[in-house]
C-alpha positions as CSV (number, residue, x, y, z in Angstrom):
1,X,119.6,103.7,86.7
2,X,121.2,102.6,90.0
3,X,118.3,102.8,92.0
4,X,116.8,100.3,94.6
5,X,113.2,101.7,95.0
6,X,111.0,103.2,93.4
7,X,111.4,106.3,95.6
8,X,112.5,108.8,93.0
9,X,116.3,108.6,93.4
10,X,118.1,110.1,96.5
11,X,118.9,113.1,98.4
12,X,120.0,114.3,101.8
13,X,118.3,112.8,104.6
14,X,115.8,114.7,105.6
15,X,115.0,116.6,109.3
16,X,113.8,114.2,112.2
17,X,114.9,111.0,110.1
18,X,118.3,111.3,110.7
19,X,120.0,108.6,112.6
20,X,123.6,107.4,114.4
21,X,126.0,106.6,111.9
22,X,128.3,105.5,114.0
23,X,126.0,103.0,115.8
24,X,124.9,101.5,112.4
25,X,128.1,101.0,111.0
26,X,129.0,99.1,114.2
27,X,126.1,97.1,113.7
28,X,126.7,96.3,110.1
29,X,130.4,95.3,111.1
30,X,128.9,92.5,113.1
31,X,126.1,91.6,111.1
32,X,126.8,92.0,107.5
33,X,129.3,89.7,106.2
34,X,132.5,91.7,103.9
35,X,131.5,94.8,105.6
36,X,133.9,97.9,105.4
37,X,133.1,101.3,106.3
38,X,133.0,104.2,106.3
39,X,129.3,105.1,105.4
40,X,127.7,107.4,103.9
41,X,123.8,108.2,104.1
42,X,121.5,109.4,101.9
43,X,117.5,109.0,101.5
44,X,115.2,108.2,98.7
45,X,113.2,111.2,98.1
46,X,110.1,108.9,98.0
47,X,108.7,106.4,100.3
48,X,104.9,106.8,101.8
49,X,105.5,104.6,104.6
50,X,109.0,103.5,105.4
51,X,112.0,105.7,105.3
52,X,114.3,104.4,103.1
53,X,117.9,105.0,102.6
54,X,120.9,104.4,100.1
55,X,124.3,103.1,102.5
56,X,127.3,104.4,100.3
57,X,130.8,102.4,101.3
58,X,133.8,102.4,99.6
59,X,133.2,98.8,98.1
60,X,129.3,98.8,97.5
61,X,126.2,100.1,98.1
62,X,123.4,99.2,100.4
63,X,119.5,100.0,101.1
64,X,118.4,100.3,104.6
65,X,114.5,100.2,105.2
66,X,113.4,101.5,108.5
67,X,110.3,101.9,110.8
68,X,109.0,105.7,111.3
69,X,109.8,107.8,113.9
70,X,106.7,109.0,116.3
71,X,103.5,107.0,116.9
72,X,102.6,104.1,114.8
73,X,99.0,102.5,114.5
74,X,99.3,98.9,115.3
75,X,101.1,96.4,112.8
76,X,101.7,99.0,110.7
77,X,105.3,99.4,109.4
78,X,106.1,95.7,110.0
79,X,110.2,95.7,108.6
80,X,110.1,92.9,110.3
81,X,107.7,91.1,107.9
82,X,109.4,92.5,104.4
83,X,113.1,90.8,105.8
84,X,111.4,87.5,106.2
85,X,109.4,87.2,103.0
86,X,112.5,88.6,101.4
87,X,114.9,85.9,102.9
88,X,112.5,83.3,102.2
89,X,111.7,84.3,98.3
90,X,115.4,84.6,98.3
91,X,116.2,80.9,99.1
92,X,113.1,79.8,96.7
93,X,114.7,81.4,93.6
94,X,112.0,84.3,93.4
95,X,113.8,87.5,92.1
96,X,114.3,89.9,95.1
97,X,117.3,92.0,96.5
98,X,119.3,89.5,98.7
99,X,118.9,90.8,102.4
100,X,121.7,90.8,104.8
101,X,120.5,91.5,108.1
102,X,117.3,92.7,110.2
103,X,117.8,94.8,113.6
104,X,114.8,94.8,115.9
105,X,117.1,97.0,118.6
106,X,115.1,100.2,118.6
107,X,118.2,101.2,120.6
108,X,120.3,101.3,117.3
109,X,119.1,103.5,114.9
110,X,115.9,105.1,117.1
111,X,113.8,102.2,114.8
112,X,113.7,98.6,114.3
113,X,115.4,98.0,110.4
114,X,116.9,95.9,107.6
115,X,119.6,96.0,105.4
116,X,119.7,94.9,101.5
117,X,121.8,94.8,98.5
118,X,121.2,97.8,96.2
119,X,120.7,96.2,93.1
120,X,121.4,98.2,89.7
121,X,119.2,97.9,87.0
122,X,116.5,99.8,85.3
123,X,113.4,101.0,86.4
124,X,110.3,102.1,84.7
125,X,108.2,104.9,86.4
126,X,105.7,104.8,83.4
127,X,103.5,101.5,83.0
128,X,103.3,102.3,79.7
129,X,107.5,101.7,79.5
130,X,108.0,104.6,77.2
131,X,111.5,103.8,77.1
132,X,111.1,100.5,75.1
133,X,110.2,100.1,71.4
134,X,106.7,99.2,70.4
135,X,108.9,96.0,69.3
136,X,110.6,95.5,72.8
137,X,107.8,96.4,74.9
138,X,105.7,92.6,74.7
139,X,108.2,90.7,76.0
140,X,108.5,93.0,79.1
141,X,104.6,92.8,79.7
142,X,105.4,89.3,79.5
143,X,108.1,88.7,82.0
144,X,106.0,90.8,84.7
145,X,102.9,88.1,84.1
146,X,105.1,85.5,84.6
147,X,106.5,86.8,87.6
148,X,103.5,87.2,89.6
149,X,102.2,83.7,88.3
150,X,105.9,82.3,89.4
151,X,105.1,84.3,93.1
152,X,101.4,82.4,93.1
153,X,103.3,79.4,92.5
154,X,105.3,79.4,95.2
155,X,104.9,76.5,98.2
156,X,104.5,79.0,100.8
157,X,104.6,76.4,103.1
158,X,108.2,74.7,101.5
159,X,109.8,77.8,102.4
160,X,108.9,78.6,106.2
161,X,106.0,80.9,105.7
162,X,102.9,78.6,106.5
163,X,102.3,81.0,109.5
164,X,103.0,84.3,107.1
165,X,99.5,85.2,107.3
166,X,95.8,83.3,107.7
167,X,95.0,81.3,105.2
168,X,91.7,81.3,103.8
169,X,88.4,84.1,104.4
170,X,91.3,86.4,102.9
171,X,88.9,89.1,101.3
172,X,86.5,88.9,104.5
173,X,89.3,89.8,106.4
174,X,91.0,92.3,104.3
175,X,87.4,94.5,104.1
176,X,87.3,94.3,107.3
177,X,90.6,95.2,108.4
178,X,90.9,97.9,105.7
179,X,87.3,99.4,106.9
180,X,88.5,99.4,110.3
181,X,91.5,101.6,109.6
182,X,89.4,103.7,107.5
183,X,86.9,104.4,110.8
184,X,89.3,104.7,113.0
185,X,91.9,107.0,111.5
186,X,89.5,109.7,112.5
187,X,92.2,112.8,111.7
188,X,92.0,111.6,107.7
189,X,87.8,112.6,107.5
190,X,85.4,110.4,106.0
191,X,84.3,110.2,102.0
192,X,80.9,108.5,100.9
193,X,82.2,106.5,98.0
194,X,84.6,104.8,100.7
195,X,81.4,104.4,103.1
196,X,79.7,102.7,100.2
197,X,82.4,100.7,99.0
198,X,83.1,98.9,102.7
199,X,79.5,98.1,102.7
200,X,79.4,97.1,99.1
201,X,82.1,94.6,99.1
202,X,81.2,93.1,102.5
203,X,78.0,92.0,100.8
204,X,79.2,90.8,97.3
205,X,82.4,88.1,98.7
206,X,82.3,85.7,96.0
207,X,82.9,82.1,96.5
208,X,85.7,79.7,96.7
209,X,89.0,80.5,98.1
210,X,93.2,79.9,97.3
211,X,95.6,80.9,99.2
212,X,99.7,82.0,98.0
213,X,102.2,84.4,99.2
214,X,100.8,87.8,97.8
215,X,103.2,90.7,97.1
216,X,100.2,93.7,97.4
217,X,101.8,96.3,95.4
218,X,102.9,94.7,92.1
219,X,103.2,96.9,89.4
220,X,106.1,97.8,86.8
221,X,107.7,100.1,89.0
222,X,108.4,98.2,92.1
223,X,110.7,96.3,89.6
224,X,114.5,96.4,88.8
225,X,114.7,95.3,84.9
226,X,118.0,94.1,83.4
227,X,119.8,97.3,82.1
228,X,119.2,95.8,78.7
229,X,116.9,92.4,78.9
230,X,112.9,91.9,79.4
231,X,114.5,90.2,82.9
232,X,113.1,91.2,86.2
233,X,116.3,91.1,88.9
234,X,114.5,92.1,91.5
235,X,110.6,92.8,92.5
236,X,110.6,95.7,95.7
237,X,108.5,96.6,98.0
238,X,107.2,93.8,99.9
239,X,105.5,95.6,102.8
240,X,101.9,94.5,101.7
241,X,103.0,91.2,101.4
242,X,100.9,88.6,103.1
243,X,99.6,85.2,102.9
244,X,96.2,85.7,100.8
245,X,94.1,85.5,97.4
246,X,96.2,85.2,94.3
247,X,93.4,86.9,92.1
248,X,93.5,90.0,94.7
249,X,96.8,90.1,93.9
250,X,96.7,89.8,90.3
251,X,94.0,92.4,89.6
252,X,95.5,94.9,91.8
253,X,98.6,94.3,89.3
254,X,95.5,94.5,86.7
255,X,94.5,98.0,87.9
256,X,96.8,99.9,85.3
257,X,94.4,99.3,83.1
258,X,91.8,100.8,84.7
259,X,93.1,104.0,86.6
260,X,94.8,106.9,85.0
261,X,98.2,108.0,84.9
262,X,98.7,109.9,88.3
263,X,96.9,107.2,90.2
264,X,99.7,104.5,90.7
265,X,100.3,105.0,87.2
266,X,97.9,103.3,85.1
267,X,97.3,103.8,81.5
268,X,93.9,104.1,81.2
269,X,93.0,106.0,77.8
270,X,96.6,105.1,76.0
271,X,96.5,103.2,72.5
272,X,97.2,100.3,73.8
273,X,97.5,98.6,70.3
274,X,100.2,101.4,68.6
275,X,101.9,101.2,72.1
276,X,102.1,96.9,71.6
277,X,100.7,96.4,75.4
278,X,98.5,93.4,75.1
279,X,95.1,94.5,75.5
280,X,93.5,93.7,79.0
281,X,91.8,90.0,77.9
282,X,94.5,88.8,76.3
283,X,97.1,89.9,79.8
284,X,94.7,87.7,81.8
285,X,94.5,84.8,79.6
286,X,98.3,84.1,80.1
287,X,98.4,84.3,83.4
288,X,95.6,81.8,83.6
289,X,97.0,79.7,80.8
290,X,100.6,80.1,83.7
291,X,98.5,79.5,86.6
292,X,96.0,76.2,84.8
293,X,92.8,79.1,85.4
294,X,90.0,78.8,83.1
295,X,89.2,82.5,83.7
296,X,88.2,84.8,86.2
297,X,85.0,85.7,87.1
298,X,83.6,88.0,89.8
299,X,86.6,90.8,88.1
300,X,84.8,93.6,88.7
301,X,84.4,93.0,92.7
302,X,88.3,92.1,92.4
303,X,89.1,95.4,90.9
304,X,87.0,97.3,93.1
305,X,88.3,95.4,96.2
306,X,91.3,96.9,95.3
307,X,91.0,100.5,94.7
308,X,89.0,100.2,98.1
309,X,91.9,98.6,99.5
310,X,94.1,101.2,97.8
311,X,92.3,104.2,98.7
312,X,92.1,103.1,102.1
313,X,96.4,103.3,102.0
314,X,95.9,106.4,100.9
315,X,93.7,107.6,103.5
316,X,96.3,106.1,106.2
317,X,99.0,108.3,104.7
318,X,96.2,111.7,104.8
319,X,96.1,110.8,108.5
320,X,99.9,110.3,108.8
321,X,100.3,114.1,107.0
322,X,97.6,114.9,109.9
323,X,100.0,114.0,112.3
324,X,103.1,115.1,111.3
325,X,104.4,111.6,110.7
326,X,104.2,111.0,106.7
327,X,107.3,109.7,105.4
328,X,107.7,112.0,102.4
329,X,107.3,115.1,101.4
330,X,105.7,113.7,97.8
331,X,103.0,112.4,100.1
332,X,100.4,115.2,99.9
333,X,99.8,114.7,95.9
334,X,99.0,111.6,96.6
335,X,96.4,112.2,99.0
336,X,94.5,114.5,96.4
337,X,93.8,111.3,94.6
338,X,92.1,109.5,96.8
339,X,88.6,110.8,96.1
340,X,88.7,110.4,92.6
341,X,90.0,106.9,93.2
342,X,87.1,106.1,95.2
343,X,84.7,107.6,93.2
344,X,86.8,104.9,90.1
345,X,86.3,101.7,92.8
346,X,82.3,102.8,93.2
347,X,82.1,103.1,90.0
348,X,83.7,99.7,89.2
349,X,81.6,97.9,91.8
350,X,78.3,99.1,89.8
351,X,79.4,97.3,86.6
């Protein structure tokens, strides 16, 4: 499948996220080395929160990921952010598209922007990788636990991203920052299991701290496989990316097993065994035995962090459709899940 994201393949670009061509292809000229026009545009039919878009030229193709139109709450949308942990990654030998170029002129395309190699490959919408044999399908379960441990791994600092985010009190700040958005975005309406959840969680921060670059979103389909090996080429989607806990990241990845199929596509209730996906204990005891872990404790509060944390997206994008300023028309189904994904993350929390 020759698809960059995991936006559900491409289309024309939709009304009031249009853009000069003209202007863009005179900045690419400039910016991205071996560049030849013409251009031709079309956008991913996905996307919750920045438009993204497939550049078509005569030689190769391109993806362009773009700010929103209209009013944005604050450091929301960062592009900015997603170009820099790409470039770094990039230079460290983590698997990510390479970038080319990053364009914080509003005054070119309406929006601040970056541009990145489409990279072909294969991508699995279904966690449960129906596509594989139950023979083939372990060593793809495989590959993503050692890429996340490979990403936890990483000397954040080695690579110019000490200052990438705060370091340390990382699930103080998340509750927090999360809660506040929830508050705030008063045209999204309020739920009780979120009210609970923020209070919960506040009140059950368990001990010790690590820090590592954190992806935020890792799951099988923000990956580009190999068209034919259990090889990741590329892991997409960084806009969640921050400096922050490593086992918040892991157990969001961790989630699939705990959350059904139309919520970020877990696999809760499949037969795991007849399927060959390594049942939940056994996932988490290689990527401790990758990352020198003894375990993890506390998993529950880490899974229900992160539904919290998820829901609360979710509820961002309910206030964008509020608005008028949701990225895609797809957007809507997935802001009917967010009560029964909070009612999952209260659930969670009470064991």
């Amino acid at each position: 499948m020759d698809r960059q994201s995991n936006f559900g393949g491409t289309g024309a670009v939709r009304a009031g996220q249009g853009f000069d061509v003209a202007a863009l292809e005179a900045w690419m000229r400039a910016q991205v080395p071996g560049f030849t026009g013409p251009v031709e545009v079309e956008q991913f039919k996905g996307g919750q929160s920045n438009p993204t878009y497939k550049l078509v030229t005569p030689a190769r193709s391109y993806v362009l990921r773009r700010k929103p139109p209209g009013k944005l709450l604050p450091g929301a949308h960062a592009v900015e952010r997603e170009y820099r942990v790409l470039s770094a990654l990039g230079r460290a030998g983590f698997p990510v598209a390479p970038v080319h170029g990053l364009c914080e002129d509003a005054g070119v395309i309406g929006t601040p922007f970056y541009v990145m190699d489409m990279v072909d490959g294969r991508i699995f919408w279904d966690s449960t990788l129906p596509a594989l044999t139950a023979q083939e399908r372990p060593a793809y379960f495989d590959a993503m636990n050692a890429a996340i441990a490979q990403l936890h791994g990483v000397d954040y600092q080695a690579i110019g991203l000490g200052d990438y985010g705060k370091p340390g009190n990382y699930f103080a700040r998340q509750i927090s920052r999360w809660s506040r958005q929830y508050r705030e975005d008063v045209d999204a309406g309020r739920l009780d299991d979120m009210d609970w959840l923020s209070g919960w969680l506040e009140a059950h921060i368990p001990e010790g701290d690590e820090t590592s670059i954190v992806h935020g979103d890792f799951r099988a389909d923000n990956m580009i496989w190999h068209p034919t090996e259990p090889r990741i080429l590329a892991v997409l989607d960084w806009e969640l990316s921050t400096l922050g806990h490593p086992l918040a990241d892991f157990t969001y990845h961790l989630m699939m097993y705990h959350l059904p199929p139309h919520i970020i596509g877990g696999f809760k209730g499949a037969d795991l065994a007849a399927l060959s996906i390594p049942p939940q204990e056994d996932y988490v005891a290689a990527y401790c035995r990758r990352t020198g872990r003894d375990g993890i404790a506390n998993l529950s509060f880490y899974l229900a962090f992160n539904m919290f944390r998820f829901a609360a997206i979710i509820h961002g994008i309910k206030g964008r459709i509020a608005r008028g300023t949701a990225a895609s028309p797809e957007a809507q189904s997935l802001v009917d899940t967010l009560p029964e994904l909070a009612a999952i993350g209260r659930r969670t929390a009470q064991g």
